[in-house]
C-alpha positions as CSV (number, residue, x, y, z in Angstrom):
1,X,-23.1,5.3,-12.7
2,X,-24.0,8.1,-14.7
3,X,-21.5,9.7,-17.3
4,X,-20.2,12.6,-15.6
5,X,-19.3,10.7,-12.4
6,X,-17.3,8.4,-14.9
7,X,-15.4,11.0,-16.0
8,X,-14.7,12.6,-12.8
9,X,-13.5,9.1,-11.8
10,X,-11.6,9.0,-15.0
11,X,-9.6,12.1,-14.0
12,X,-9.3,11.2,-10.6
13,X,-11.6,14.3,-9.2
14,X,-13.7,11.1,-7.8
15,X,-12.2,7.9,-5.8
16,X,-14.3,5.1,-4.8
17,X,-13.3,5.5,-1.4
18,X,-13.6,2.8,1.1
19,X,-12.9,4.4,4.3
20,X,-9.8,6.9,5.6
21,X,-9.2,7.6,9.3
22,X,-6.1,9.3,10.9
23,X,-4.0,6.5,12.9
24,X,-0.6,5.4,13.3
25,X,1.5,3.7,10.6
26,X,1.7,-0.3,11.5
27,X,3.9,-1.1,9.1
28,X,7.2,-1.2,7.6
29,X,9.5,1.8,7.1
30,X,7.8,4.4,8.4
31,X,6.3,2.7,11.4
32,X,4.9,4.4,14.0
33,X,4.6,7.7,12.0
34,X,1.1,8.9,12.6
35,X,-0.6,9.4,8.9
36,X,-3.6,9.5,7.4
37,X,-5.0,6.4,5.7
38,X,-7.2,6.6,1.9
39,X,-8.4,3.3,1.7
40,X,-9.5,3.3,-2.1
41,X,-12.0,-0.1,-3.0
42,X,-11.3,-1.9,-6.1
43,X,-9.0,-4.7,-6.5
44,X,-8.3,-7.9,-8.8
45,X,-5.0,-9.3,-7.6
46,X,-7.1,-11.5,-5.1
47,X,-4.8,-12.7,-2.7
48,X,-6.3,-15.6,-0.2
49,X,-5.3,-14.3,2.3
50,X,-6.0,-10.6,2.3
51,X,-7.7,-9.1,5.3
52,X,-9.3,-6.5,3.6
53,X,-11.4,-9.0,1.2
54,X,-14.2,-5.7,1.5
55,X,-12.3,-3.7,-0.7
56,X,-12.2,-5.8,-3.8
57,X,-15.5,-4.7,-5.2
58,X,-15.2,-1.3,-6.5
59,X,-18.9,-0.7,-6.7
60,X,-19.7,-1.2,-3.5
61,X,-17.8,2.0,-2.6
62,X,-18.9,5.2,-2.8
63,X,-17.3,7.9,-6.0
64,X,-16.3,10.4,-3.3
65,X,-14.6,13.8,-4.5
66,X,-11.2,14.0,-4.3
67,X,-11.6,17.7,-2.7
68,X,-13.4,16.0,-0.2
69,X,-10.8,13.8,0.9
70,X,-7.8,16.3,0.8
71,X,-9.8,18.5,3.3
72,X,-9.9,16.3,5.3
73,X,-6.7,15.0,5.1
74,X,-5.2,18.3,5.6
75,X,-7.4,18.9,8.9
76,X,-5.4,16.1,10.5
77,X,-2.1,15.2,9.0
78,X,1.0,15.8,7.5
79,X,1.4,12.3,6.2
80,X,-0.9,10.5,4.0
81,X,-1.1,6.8,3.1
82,X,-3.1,5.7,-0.5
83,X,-3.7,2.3,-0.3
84,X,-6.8,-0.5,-0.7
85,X,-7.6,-2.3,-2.4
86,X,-5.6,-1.8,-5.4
87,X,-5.0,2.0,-5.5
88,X,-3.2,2.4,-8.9
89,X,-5.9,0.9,-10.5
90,X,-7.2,4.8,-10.5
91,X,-6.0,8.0,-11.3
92,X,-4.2,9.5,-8.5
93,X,-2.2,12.6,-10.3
94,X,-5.2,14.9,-9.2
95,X,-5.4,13.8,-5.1
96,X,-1.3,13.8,-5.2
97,X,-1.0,17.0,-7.1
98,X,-2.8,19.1,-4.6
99,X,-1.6,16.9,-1.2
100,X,1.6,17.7,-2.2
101,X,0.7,21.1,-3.2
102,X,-0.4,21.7,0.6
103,X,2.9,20.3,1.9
104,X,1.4,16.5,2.8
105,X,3.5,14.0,2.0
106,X,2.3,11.2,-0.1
107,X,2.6,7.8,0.7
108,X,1.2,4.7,-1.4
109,X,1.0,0.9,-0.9
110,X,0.9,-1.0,-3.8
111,X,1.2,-4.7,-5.4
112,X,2.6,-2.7,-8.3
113,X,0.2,-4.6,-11.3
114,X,-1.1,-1.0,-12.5
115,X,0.8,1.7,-14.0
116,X,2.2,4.4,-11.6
117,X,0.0,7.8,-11.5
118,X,0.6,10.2,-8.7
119,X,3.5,11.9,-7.5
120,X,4.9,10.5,-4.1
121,X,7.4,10.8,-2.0
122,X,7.3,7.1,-0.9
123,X,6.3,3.8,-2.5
124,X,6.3,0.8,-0.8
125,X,6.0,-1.7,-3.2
126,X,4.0,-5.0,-2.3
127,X,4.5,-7.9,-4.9
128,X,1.9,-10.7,-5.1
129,X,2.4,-13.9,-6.6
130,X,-0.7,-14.1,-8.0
131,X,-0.3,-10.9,-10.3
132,X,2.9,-9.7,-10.6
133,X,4.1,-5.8,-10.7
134,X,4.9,-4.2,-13.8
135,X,8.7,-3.6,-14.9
136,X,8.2,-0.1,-14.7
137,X,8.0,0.3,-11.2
138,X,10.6,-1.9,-9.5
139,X,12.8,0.8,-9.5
140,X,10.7,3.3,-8.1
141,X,10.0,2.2,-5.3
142,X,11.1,3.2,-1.8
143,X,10.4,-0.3,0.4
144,X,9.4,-3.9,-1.2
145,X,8.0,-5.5,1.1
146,X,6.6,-8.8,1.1
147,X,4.7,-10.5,2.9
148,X,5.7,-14.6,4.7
149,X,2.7,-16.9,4.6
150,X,4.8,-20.0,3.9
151,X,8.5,-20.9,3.2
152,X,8.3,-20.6,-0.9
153,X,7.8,-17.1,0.1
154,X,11.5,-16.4,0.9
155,X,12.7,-17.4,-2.2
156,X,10.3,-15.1,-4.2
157,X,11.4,-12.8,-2.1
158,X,15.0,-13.0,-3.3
159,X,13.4,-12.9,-6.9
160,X,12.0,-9.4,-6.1
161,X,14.8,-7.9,-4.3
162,X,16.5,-8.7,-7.2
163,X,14.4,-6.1,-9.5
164,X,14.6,-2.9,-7.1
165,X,17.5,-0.3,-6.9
166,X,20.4,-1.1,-4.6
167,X,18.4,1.5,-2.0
168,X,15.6,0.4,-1.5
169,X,14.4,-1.1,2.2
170,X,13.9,-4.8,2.4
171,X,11.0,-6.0,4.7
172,X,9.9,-9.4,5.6
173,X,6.3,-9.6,6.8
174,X,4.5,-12.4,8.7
175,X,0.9,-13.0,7.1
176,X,-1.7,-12.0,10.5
177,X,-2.7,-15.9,10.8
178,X,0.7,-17.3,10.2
179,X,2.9,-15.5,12.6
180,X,3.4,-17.4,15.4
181,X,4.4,-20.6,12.8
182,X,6.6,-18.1,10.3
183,X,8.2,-15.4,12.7
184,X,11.2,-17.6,13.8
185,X,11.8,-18.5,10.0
186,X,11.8,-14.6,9.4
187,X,13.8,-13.9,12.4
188,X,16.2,-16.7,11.4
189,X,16.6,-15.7,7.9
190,X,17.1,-12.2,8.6
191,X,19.9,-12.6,10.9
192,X,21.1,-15.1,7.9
193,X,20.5,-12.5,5.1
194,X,20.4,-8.8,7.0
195,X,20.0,-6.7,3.8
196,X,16.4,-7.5,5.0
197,X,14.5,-6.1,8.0
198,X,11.2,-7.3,9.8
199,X,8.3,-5.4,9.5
200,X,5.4,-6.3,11.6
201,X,1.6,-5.4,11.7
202,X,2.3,-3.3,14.9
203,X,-1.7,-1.5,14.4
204,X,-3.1,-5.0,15.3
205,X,-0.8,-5.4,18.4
206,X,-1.9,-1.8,19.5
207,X,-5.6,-2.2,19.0
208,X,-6.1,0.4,16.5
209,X,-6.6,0.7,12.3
């Protein structure tokens, strides 16, 4: 990579973009919203059982100009989703500044381990176990939602409901391979505990991204 890409990257003019397509929100809160979806590559939080495994390699994804990306965006959506990979592990105050700028809202999934750049108007905060999120953005956030692969799950769970504001939305998400065994856990602890709602991975039932 030569030097001025770098720095265009370093100011967030450039995103190594791994894909963005214009579908319908799967997930959590906002479910069902249609939106469009910045998949940025790069990530280090390496969670087994990701299904987006692609993304982790920043380098094999393209520097694409920001520009680029919010003309598109703004050719299809009101609603935009910043997510990957690891998105905060770039600078996002350029794409956000001008989205926002042209009336988009901003959206951004996140395990929360980087420091928050960008200016949204929701964060749904994903916590992994296997690199935690920063202090800082607990109370940030919008939605925490994390996601059920076994039952140890639940209880960290608990320990990060316990570190976001009083409004935030609580989700409970099956892992893809694991829902048939963990949905009648989730069902039965949400009914137990309802401060906490059930998000599923509604894209996958519908056949689309």
């Amino acid at each position: 990579m030569n030097e001025s890409t770098q720095q265009l990257i370093n100011k967030g003019e450039m995103l190594p973009l791994m894909e963005e397509f214009y579908t319908i929100q799967g997930e959590g809160f906002h479910t069902g919203k249609a939106a469009y979806f910045i998949r940025i590559g790069g990530c280090d939080v390496g969670c087994h059982w990701c299904d987006v495994k692609e993304s982790w390699n920043a380098k094999l994804h393209p520097p694409t100009l920001a520009d680029n990306i919010i003309r598109n965006v703004e050719t299809n959506a009101n609603t935009v989703v910043v997510t990957g990979g690891e998105p905060l592990m770039w600078n996002l105050d350029y794409l956000t500044n001008k989205l926002q700028k042209n009336n988009i809202k901003t959206h951004i999934e996140t395990s929360g381990a980087y420091n928050l750049s960008g200016k949204w108007d929701w964060i749904c905060l994903s916590p992994k176990k296997t690199k935690l999120p920063l202090n800082a953005i607990y109370l940030k956030s919008n939605e925490l939602k994390i996601i059920i692969y076994n039952k140890s799950d639940f209880k960290f769970a608990e320990e990060q409901a316990d570190k976001v504001s009083g409004d935030c939305e609580l989700f409970l998400q099956p892992e893809w391979s694991m829902r048939e065994k963990m949905t009648p856990f989730i069902v039965d602890y949400v009914m137990k505990n309802p401060k906490w709602k059930i998000s599923l991975q509604t894209h996958k039932y519908l056949n689309i991204p």
